[in-house]
Backbone as XML, in Angstrom:
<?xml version="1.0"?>
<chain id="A" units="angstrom">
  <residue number="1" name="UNK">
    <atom name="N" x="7.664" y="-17.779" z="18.392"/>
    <atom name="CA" x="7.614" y="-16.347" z="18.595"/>
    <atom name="C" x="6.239" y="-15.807" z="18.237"/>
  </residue>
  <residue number="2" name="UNK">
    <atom name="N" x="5.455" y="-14.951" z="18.799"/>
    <atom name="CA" x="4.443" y="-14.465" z="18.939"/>
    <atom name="C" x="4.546" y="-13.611" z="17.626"/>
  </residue>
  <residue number="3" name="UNK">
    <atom name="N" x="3.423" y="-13.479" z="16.832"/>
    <atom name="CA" x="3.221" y="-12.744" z="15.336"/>
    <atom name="C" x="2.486" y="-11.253" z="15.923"/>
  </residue>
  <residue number="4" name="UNK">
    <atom name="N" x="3.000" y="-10.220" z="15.062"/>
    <atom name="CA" x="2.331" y="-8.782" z="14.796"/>
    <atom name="C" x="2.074" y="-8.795" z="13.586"/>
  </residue>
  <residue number="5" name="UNK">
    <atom name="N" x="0.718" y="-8.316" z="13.363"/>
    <atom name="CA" x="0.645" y="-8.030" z="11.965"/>
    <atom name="C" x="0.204" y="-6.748" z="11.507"/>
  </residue>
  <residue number="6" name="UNK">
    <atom name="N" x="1.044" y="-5.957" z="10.938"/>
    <atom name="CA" x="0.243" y="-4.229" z="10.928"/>
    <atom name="C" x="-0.135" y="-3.920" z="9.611"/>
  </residue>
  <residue number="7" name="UNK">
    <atom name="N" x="-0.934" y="-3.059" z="9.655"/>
    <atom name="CA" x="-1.936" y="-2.693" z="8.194"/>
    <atom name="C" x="-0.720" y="-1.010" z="8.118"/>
  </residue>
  <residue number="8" name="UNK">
    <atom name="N" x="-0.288" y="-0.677" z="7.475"/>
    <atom name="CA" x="0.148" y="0.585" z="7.372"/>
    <atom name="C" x="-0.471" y="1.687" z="6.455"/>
  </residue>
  <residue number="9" name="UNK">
    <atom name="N" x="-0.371" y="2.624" z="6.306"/>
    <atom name="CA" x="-1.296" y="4.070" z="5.876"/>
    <atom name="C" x="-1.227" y="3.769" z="4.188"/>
  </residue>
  <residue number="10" name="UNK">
    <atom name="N" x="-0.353" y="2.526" z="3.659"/>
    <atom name="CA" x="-1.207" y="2.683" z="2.525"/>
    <atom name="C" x="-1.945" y="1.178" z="2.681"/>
  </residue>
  <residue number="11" name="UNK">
    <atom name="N" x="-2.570" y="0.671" z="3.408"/>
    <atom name="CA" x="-3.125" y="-0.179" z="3.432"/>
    <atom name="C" x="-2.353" y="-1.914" z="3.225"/>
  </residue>
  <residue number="12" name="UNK">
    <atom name="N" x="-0.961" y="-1.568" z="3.460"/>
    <atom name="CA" x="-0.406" y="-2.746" z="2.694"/>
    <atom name="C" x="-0.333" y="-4.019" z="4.753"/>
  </residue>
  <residue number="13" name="UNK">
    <atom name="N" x="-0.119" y="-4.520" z="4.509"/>
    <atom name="CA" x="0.002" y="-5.639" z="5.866"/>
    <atom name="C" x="1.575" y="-6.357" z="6.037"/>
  </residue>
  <residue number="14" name="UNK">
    <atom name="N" x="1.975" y="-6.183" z="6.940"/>
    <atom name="CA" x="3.415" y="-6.948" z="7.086"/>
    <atom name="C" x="3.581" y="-7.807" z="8.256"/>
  </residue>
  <residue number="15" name="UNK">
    <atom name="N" x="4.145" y="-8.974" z="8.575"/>
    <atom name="CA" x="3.908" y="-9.603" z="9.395"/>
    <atom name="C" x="5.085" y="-9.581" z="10.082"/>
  </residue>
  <residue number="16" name="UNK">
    <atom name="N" x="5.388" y="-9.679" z="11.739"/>
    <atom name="CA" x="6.768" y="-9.133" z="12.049"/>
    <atom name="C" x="6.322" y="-10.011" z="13.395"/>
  </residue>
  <residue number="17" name="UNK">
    <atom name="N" x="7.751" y="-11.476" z="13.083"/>
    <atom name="CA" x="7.958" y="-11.763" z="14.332"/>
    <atom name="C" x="8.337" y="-10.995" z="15.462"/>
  </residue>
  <residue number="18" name="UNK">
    <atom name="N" x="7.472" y="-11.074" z="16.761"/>
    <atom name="CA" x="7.862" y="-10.502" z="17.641"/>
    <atom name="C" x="8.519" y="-11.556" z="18.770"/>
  </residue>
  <residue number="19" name="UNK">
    <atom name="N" x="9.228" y="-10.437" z="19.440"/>
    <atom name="CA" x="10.351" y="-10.664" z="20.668"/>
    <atom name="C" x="9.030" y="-10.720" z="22.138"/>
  </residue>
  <residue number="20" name="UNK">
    <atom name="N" x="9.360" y="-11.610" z="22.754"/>
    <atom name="CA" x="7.944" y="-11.235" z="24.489"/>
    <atom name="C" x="8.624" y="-10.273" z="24.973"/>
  </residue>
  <residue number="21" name="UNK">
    <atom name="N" x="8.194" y="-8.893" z="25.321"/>
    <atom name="CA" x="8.918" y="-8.168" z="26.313"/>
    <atom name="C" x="9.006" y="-6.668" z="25.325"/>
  </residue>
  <residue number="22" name="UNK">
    <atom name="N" x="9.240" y="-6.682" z="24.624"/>
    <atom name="CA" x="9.398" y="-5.943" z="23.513"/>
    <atom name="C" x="8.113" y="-5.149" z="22.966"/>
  </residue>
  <residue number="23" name="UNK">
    <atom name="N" x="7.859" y="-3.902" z="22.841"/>
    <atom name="CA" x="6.695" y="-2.882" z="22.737"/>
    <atom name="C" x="6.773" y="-2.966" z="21.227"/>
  </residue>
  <residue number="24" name="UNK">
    <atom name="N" x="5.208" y="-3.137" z="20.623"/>
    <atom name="CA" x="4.757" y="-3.048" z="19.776"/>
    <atom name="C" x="5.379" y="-2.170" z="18.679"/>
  </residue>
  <residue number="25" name="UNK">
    <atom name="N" x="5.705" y="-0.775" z="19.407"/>
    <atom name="CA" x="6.320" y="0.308" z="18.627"/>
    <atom name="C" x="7.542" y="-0.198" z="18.545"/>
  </residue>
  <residue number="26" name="UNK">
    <atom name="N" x="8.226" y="-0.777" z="19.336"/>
    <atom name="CA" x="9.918" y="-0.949" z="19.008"/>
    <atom name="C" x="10.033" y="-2.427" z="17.636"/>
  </residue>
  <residue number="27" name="UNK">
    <atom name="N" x="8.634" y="-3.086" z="17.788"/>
    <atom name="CA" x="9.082" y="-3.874" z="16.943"/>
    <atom name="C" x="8.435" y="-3.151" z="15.296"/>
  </residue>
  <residue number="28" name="UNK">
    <atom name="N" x="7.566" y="-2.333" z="15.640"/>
    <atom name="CA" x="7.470" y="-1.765" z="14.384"/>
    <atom name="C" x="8.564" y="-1.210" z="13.800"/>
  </residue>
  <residue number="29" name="UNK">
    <atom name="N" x="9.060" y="-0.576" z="14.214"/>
    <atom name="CA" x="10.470" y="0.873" z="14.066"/>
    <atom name="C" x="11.394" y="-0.037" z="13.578"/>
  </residue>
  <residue number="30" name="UNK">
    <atom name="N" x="11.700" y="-0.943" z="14.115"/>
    <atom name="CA" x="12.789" y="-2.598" z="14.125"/>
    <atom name="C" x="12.683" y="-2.851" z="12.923"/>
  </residue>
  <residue number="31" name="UNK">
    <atom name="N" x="11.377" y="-2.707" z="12.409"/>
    <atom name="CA" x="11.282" y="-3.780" z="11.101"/>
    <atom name="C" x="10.261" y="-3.054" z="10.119"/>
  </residue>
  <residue number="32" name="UNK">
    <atom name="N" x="11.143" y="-1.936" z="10.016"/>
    <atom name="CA" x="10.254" y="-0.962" z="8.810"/>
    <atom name="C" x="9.508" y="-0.948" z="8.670"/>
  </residue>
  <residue number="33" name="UNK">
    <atom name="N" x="8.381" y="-0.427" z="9.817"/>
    <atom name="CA" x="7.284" y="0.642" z="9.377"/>
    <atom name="C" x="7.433" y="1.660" z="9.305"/>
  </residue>
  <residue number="34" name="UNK">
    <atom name="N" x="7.846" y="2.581" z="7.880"/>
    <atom name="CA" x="8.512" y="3.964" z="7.968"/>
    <atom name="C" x="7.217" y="4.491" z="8.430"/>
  </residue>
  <residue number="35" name="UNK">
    <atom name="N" x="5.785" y="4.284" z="8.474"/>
    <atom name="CA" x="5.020" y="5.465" z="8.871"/>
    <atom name="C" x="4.131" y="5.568" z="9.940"/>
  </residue>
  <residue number="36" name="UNK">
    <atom name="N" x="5.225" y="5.106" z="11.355"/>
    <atom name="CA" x="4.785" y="5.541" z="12.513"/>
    <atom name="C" x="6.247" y="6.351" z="12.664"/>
  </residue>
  <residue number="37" name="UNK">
    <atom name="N" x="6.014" y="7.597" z="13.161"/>
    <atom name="CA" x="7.490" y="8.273" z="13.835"/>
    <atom name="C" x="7.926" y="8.192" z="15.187"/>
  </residue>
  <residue number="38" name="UNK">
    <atom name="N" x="6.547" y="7.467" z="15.754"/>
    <atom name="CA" x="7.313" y="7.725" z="17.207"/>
    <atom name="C" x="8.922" y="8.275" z="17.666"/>
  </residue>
  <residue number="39" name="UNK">
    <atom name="N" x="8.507" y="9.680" z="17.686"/>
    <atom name="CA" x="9.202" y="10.626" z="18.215"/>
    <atom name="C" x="9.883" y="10.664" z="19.353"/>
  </residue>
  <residue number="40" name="UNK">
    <atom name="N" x="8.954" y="9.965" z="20.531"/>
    <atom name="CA" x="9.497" y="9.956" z="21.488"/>
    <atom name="C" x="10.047" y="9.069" z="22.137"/>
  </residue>
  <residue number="41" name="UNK">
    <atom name="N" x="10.387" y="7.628" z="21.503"/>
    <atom name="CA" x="10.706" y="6.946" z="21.402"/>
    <atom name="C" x="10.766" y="5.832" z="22.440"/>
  </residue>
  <residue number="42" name="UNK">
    <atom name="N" x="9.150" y="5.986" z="22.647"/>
    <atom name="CA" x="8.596" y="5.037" z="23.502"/>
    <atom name="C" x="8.581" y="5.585" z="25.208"/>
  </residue>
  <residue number="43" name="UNK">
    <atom name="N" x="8.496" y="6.761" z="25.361"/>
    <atom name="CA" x="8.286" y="7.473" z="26.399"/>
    <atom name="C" x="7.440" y="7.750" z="27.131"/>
  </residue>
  <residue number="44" name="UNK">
    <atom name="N" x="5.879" y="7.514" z="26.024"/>
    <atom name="CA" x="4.424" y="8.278" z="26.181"/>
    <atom name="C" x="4.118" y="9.237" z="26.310"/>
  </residue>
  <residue number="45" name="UNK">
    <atom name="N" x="4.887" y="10.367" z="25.750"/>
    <atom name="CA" x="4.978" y="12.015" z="25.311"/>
    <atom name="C" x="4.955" y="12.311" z="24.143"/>
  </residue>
  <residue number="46" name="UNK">
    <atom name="N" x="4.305" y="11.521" z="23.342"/>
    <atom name="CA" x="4.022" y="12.367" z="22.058"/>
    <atom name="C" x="2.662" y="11.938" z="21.521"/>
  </residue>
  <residue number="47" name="UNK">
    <atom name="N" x="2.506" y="10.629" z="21.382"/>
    <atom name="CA" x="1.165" y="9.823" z="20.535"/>
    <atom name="C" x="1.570" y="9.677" z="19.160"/>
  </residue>
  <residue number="48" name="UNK">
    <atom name="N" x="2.929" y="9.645" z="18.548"/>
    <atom name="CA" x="3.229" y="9.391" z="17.069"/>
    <atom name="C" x="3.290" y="7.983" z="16.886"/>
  </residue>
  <residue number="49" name="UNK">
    <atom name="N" x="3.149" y="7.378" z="17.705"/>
    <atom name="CA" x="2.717" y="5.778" z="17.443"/>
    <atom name="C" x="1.407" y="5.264" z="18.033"/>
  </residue>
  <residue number="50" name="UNK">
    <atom name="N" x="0.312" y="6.265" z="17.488"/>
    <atom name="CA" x="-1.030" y="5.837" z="17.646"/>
    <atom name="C" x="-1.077" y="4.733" z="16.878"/>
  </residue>
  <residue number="51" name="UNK">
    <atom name="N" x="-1.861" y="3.736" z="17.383"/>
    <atom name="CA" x="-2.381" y="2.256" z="16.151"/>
    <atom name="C" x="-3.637" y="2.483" z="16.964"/>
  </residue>
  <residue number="52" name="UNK">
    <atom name="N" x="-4.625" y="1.451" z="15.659"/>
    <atom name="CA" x="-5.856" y="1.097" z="15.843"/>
    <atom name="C" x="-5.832" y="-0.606" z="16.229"/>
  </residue>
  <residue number="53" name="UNK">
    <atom name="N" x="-6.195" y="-0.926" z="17.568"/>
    <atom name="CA" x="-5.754" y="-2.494" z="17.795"/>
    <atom name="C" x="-7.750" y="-3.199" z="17.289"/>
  </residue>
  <residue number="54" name="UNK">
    <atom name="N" x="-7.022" y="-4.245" z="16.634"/>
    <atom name="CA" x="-7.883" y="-5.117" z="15.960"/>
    <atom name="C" x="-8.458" y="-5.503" z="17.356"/>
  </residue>
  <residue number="55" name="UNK">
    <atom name="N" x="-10.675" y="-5.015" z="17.415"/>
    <atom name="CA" x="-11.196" y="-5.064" z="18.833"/>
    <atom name="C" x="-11.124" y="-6.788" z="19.011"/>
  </residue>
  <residue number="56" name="UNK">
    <atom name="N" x="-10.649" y="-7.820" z="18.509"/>
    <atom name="CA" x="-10.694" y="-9.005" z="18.821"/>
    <atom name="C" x="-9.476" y="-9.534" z="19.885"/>
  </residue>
  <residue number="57" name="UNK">
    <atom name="N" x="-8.604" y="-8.222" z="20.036"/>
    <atom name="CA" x="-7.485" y="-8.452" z="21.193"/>
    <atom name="C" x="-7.583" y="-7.551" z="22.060"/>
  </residue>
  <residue number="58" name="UNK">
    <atom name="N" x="-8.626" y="-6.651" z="22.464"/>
    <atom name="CA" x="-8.763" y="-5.405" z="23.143"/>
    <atom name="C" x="-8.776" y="-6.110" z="24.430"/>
  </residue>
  <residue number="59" name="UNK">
    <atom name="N" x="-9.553" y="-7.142" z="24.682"/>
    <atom name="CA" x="-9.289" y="-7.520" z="26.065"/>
    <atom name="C" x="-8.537" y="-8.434" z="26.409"/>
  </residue>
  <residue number="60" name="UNK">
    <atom name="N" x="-7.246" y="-8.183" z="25.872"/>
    <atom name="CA" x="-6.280" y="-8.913" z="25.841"/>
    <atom name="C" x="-5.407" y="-8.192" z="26.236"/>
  </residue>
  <residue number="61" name="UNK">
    <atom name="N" x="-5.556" y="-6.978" z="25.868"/>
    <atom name="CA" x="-4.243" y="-5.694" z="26.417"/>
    <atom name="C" x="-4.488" y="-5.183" z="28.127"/>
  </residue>
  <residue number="62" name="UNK">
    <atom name="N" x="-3.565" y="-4.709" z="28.594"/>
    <atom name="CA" x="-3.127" y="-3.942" z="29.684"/>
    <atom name="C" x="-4.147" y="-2.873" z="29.644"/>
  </residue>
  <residue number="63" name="UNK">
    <atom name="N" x="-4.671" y="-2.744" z="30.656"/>
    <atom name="CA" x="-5.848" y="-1.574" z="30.558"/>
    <atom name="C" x="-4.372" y="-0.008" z="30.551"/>
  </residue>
  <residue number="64" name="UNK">
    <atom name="N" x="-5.505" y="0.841" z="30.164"/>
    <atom name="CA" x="-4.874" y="1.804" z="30.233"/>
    <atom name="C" x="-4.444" y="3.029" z="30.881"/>
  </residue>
  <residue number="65" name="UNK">
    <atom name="N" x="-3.404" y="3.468" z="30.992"/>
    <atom name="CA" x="-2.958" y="3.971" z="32.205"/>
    <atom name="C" x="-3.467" y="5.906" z="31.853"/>
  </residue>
  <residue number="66" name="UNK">
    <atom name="N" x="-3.402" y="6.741" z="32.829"/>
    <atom name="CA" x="-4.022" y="7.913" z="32.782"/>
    <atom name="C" x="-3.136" y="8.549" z="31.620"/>
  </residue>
  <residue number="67" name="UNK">
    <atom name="N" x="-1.818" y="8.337" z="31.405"/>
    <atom name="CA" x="-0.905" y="8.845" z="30.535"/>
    <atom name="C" x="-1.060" y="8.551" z="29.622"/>
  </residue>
  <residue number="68" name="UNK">
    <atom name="N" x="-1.405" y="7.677" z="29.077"/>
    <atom name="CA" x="-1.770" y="6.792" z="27.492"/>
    <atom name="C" x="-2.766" y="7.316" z="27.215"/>
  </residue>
  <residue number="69" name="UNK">
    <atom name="N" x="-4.037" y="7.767" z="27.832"/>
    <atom name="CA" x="-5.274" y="8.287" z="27.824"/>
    <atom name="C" x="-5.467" y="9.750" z="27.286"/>
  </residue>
  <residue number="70" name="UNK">
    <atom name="N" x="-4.910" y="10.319" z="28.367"/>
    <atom name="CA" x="-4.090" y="11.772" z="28.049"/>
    <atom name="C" x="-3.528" y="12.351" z="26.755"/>
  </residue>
  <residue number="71" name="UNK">
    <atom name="N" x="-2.559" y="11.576" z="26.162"/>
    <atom name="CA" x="-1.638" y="11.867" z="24.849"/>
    <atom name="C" x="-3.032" y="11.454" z="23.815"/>
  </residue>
  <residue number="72" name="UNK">
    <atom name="N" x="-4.139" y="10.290" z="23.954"/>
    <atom name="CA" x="-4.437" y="10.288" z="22.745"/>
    <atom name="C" x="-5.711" y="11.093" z="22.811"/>
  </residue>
  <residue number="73" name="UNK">
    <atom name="N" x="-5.869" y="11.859" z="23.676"/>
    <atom name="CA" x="-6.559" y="12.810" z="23.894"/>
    <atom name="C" x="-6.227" y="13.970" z="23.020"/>
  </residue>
  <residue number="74" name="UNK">
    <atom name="N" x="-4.761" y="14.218" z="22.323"/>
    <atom name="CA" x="-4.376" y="15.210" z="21.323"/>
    <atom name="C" x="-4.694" y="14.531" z="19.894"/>
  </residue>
  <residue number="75" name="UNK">
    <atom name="N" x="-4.980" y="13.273" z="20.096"/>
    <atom name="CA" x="-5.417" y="13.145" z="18.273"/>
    <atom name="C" x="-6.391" y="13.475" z="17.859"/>
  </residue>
  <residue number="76" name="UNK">
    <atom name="N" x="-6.490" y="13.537" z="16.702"/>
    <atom name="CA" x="-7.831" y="13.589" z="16.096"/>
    <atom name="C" x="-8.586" y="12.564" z="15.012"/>
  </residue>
  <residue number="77" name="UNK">
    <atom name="N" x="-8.159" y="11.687" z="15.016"/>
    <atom name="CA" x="-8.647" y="10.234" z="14.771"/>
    <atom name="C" x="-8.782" y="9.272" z="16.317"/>
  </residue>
  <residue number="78" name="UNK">
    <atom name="N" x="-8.620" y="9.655" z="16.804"/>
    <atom name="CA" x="-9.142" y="8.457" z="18.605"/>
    <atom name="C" x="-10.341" y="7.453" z="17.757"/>
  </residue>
  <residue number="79" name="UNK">
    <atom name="N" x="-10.045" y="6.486" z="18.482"/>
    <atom name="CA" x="-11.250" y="5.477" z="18.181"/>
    <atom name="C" x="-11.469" y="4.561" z="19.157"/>
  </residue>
  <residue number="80" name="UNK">
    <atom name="N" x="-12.454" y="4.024" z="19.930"/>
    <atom name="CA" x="-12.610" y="2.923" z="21.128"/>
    <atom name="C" x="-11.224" y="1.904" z="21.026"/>
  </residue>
  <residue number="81" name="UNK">
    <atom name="N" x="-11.106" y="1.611" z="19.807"/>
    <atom name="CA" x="-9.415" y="0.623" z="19.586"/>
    <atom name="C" x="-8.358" y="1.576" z="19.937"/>
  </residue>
  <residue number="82" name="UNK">
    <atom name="N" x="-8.063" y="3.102" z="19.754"/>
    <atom name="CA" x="-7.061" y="3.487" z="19.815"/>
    <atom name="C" x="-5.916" y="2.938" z="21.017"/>
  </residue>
  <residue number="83" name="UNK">
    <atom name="N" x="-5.162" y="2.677" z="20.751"/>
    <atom name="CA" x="-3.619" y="2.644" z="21.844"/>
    <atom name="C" x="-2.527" y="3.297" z="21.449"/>
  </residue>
  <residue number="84" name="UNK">
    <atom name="N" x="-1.382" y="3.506" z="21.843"/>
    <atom name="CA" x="-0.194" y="3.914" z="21.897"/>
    <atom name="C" x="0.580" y="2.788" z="21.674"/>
  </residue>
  <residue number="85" name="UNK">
    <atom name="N" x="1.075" y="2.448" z="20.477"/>
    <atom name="CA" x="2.145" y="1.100" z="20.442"/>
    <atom name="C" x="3.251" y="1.002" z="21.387"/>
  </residue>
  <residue number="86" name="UNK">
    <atom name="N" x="3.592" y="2.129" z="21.822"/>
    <atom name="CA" x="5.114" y="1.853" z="22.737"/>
    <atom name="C" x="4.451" y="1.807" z="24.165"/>
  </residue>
  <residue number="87" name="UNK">
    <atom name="N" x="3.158" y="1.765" z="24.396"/>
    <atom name="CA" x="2.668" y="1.145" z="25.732"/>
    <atom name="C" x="1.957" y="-0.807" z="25.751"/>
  </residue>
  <residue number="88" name="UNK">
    <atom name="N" x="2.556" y="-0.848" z="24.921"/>
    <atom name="CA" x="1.638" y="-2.354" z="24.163"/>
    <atom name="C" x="2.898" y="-3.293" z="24.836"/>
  </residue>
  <residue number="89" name="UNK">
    <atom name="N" x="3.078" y="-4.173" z="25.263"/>
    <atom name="CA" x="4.330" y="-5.139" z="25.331"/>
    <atom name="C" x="4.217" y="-6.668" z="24.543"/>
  </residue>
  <residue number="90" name="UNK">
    <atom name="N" x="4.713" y="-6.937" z="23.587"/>
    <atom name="CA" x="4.276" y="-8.445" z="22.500"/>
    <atom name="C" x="4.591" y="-9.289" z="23.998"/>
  </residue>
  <residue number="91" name="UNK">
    <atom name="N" x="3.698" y="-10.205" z="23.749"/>
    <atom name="CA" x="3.497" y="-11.788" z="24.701"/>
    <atom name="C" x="2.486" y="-13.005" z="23.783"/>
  </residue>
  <residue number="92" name="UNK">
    <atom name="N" x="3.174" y="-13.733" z="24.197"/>
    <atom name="CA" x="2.427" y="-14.799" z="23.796"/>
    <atom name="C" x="0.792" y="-15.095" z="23.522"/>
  </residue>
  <residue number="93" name="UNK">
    <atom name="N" x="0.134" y="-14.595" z="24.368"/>
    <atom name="CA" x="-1.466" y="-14.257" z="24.477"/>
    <atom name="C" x="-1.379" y="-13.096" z="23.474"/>
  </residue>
  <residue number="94" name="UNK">
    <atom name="N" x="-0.551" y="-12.420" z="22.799"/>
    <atom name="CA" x="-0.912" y="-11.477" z="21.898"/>
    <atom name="C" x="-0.500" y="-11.456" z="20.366"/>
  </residue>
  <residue number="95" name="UNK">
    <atom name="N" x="-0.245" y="-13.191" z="20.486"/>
    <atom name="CA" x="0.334" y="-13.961" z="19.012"/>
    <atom name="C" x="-0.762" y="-13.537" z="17.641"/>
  </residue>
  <residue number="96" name="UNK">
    <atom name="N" x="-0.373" y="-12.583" z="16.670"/>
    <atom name="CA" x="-1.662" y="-12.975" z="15.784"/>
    <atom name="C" x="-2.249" y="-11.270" z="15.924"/>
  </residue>
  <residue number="97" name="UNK">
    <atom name="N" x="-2.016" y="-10.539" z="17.096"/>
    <atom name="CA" x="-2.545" y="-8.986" z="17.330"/>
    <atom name="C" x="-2.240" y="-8.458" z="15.744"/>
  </residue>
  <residue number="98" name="UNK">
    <atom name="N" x="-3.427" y="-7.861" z="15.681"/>
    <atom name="CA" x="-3.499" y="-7.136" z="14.269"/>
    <atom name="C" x="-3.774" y="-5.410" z="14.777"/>
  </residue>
  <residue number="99" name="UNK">
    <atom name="N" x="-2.657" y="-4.448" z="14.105"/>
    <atom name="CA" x="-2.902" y="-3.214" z="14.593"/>
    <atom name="C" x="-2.942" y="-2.274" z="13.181"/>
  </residue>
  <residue number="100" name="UNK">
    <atom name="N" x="-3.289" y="-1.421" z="12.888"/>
    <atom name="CA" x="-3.212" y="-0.475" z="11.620"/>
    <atom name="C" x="-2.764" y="0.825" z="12.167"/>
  </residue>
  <residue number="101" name="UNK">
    <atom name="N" x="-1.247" y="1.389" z="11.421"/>
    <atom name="CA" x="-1.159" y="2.456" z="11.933"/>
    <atom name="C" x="-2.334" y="3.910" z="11.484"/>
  </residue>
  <residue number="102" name="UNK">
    <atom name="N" x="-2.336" y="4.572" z="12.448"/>
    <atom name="CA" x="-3.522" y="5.733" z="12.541"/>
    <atom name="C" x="-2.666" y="6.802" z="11.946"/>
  </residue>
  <residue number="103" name="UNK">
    <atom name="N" x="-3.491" y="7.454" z="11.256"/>
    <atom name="CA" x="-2.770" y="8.621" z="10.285"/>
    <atom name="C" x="-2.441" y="9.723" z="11.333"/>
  </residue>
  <residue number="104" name="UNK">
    <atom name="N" x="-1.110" y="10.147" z="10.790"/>
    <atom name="CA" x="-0.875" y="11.128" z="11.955"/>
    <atom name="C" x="-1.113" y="12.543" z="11.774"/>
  </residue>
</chain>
């Protein structure tokens, strides 16, 4: 099974087998990261599951679509890494992805 590993807002790291097929955000939410809320629960209407993706897998992800672009256009932490976890899908090529959730 392909590894996630997330840094969360107090800096602590948890490692969370992931499922292939399965969005980044659902496996966060799955396996207690209380501090992403994704609100919308993987819809791409809110941006409460902004992460910062570790740039050593950036070209590894799904480019990004005008909607993903859009929503993180309302944050105010954006960063060249920024993504939307519930647009992320875990796969095998993304064994090891390191993301830190972004303060909301």
């Amino acid at each position: 099974m392909p590894r996630l590993i997330v840094i969360n807002s107090a800096g602590e790291e948890m490692v969370i087998e992931g499922q292939a097929g399965r969005s980044l955000m659902e496996l966060m939410r799955d396996n207690g990261v209380d501090d992403l809320p994704a609100l919308c629960g993987g819809a791409c209407a809110c941006a409460t599951c902004h992460v910062w993706v570790d740039p050593a897998f950036t070209n590894r992800l799904p480019q990004m679509s005008g909607q993903e672009n859009d929503m993180l256009e309302c944050v105010e932490e954006r960063r060249e890494s920024s993504r939307l976890s519930c647009q992320l899908r875990m796969n095998d090529e993304l064994d090891g992805i390191r993301v830190t959730v972004a303060p909301a």
